[in-house]
C-alpha positions as CSV (number, residue, x, y, z in Angstrom):
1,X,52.3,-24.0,-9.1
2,X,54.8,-22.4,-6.9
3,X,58.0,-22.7,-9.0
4,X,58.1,-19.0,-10.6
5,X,58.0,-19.1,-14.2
6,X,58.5,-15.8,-16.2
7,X,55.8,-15.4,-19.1
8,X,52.4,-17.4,-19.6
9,X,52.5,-20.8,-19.5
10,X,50.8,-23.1,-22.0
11,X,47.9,-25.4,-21.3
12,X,49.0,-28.4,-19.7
13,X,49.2,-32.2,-21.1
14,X,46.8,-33.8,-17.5
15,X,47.2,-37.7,-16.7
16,X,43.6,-38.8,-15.2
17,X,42.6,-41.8,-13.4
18,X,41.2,-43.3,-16.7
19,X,45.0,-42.5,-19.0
20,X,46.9,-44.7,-15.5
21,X,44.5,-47.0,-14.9
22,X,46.7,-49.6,-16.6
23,X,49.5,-49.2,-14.5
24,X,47.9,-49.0,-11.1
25,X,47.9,-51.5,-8.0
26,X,44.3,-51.2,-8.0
27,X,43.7,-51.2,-11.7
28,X,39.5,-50.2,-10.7
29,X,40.8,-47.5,-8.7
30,X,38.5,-44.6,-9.0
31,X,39.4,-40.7,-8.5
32,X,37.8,-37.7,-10.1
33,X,40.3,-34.8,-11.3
34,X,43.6,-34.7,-13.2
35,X,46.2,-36.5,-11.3
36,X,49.3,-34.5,-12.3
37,X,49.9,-31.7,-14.9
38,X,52.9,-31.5,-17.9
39,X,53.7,-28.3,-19.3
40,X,56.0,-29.3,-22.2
41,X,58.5,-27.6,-24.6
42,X,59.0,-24.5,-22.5
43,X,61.2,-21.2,-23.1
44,X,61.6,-18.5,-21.1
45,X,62.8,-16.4,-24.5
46,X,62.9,-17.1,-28.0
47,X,66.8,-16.8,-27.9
48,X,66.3,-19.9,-25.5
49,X,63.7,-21.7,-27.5
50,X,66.2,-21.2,-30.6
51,X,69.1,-22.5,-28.8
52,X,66.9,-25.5,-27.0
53,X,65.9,-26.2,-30.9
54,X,69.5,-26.1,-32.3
55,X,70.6,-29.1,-30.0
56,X,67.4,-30.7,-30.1
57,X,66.4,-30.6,-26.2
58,X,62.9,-29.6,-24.8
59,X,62.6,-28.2,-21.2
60,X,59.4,-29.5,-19.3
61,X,57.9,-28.8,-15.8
62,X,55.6,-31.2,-14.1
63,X,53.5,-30.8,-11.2
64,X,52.4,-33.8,-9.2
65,X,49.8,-32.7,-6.1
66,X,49.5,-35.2,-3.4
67,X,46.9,-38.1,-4.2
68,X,46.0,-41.2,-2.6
69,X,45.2,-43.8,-5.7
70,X,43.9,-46.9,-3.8
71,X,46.1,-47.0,-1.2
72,X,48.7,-46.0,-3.6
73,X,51.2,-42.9,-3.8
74,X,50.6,-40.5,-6.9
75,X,53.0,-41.6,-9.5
76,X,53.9,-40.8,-13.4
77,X,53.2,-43.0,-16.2
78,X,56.3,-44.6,-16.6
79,X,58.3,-45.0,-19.6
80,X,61.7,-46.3,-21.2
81,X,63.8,-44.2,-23.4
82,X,65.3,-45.4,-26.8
83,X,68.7,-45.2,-28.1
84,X,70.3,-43.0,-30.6
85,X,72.5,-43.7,-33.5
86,X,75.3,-45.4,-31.4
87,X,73.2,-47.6,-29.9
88,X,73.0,-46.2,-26.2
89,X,69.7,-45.4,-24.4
90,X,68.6,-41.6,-23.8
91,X,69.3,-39.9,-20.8
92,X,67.1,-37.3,-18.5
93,X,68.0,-34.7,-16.4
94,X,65.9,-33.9,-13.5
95,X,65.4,-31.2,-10.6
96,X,62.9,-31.0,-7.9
97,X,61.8,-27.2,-7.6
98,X,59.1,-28.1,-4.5
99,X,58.1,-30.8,-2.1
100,X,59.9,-34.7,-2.8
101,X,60.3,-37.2,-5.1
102,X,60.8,-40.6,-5.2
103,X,62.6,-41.8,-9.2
104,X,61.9,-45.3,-9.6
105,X,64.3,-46.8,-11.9
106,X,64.4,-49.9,-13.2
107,X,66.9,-50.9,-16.2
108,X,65.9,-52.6,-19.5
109,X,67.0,-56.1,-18.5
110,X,65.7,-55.8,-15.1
111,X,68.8,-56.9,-13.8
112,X,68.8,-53.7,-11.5
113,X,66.0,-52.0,-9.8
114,X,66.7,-48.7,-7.9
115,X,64.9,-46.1,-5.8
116,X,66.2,-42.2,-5.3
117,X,65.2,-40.1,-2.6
118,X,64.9,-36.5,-3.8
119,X,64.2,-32.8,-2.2
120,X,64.0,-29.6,-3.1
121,X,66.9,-28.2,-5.3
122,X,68.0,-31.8,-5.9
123,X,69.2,-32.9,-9.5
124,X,68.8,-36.6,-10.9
125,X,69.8,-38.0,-14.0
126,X,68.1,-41.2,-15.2
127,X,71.0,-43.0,-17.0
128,X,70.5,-44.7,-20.3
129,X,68.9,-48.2,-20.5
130,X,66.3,-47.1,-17.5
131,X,62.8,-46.5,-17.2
132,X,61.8,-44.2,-14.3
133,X,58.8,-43.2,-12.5
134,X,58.2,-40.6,-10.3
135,X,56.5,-40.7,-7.2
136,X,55.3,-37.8,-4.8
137,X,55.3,-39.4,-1.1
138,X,53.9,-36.3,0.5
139,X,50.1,-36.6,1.8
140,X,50.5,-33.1,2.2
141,X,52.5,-30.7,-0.8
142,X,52.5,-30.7,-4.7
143,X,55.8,-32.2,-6.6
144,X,56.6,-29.9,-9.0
145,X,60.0,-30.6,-11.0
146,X,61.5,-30.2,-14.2
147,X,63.6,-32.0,-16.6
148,X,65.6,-31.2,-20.1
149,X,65.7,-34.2,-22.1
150,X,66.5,-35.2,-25.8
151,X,64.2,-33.7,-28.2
152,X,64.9,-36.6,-31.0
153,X,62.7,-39.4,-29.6
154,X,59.4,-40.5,-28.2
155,X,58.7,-42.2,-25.0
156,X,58.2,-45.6,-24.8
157,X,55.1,-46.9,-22.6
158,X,54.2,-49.8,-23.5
159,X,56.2,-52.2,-21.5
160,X,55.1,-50.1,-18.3
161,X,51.0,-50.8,-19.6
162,X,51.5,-54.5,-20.6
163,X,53.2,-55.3,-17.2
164,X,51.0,-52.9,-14.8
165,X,53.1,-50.4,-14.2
166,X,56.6,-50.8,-13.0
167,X,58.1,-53.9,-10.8
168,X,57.0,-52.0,-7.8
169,X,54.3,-50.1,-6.3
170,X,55.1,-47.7,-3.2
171,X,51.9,-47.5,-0.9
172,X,50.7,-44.7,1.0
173,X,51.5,-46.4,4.6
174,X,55.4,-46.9,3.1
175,X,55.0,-50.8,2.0
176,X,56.7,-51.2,-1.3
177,X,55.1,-54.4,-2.8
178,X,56.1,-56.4,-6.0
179,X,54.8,-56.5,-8.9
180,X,53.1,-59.6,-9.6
181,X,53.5,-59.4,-13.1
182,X,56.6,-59.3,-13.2
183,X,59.0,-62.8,-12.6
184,X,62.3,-62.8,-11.7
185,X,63.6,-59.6,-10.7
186,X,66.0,-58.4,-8.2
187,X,65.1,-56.3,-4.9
188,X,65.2,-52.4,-5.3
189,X,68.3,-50.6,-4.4
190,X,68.1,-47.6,-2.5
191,X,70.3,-45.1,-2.9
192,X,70.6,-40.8,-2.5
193,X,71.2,-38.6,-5.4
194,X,75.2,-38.3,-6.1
195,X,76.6,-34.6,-5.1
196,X,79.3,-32.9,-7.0
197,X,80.4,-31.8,-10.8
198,X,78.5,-32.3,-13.8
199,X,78.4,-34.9,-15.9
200,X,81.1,-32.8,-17.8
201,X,83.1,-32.2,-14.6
202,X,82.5,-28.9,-14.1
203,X,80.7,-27.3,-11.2
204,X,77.4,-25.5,-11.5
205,X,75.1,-23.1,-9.3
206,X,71.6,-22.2,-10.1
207,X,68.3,-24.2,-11.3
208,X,68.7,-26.8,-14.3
209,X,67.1,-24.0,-16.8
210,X,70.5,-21.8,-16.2
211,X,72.1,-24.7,-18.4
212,X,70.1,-23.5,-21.2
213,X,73.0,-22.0,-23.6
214,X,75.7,-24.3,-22.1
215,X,76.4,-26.7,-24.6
216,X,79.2,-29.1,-22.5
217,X,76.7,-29.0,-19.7
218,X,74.1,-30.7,-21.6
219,X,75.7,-32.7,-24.9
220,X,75.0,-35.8,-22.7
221,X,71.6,-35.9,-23.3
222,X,72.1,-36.5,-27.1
223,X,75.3,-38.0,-26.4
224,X,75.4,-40.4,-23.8
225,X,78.2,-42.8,-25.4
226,X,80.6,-40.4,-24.4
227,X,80.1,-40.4,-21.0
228,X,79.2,-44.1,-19.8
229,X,81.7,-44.2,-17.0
230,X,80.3,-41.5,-15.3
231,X,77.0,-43.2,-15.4
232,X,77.9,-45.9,-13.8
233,X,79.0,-43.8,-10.9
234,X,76.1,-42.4,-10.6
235,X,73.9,-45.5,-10.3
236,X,76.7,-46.4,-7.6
237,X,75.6,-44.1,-5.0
């Protein structure tokens, strides 16, 4: 892993071909190894860790090498968020620290299906009400990326297993097929990430970790209710 992190990581949660095989184009697909790596629940100090605790958030960093599954590109799980107390889904913030991504998101009601581009140094936020999964589309360089998300829930799988995976797969030759397993469903919207403030309106420099003791930076991640307009301009374009 390239992305420089200060002090020893610990060992990884690994997705293998067996733990996706549920989700996969080619469900029989076959490939020997871990398919991508989750190092959870990370602090670079105890003064962070503390903090991170206090407003119940959890840093992670995951690293996705390039793999061809069957024709298909590497990809994450996939999962839906709950909601909190008022009734509004979790939301995740993302950043790409090396290589590209590709955020698949698809909202609860499948009503809207949408597809981010991401680079290096990019940020993405997966509004509430969406599952996401992330793609590397390189043949060529590791993902790695990290998010800060809500510490107060669990995510969801299950709807991502019972349907194979999510409404689309995105093949290694740049086809994005449908889903058979899924019925009515609208076609993907592509879009690029949104540039400017923060979800609180302010500006920021720096990775996504140097929000770590900003409270207003990140209270959107526990409290998305407050800030539903700005998620909608987000999923805009």
């Amino acid at each position: 892993m390239k992305y420089e992190w200060k002090g020893a990581l610990p060992a990884p949660g690994i997705r293998t071909i067996r733990d996706m095989k549920n989700v996969l184009f080619v469900p029989q697909c076959k490939a020997e190894g871990p398919l991508y790596f989750m190092y959870r629940d990370l602090a670079r100090s105890e003064k962070d860790r503390q903090w991170l605790k206090r407003e119940n958030l959890r840093f992670d960093i995951t690293v996705i090498p390039p793999r061809d599954l069957c024709g298909e590109l590497v990809k994450t799980k996939g999962h839906y968020h709950p909601t909190n107390v008022s009734g509004t889904g979790y939301p995740e913030l993302y950043e790409v620290f090396e290589g590209k991504a590709l955020f698949l998101l698809q909202s609860h009601t499948l009503k809207d299906i949408v597809l981010v581009k991401a680079e290096k140094g990019t940020r993405v936020i997966v509004p509430p009400g969406y599952g996401h999964v992330t793609i590397n589309p390189s043949s060529n360089d590791t993902l790695t990326m990290a998010n800060i998300v809500s510490s107060a829930f669990d995510s969801k799988y299950e709807e991502y297993e019972t349907l194979s995976g999510a409404a689309y797969y995105v093949m290694n030759d740049g086809r994005i097929v449908k889903n058979r397993h899924y019925l009515d469903i609208p076609p993907i919207r592509h879009i690029g990430p949104v540039k400017g403030k923060g979800v609180d309106g302010r500006g920021y420099t720096g990775t996504i970790y140097s929000l770590i003791g900003n409270h207003k930076a990140l209270a959107f991640l526990n409290e998305p209710e407050k800030y539903l307009e700005i998620f909608k301009g987000l999923l805009k374009g």
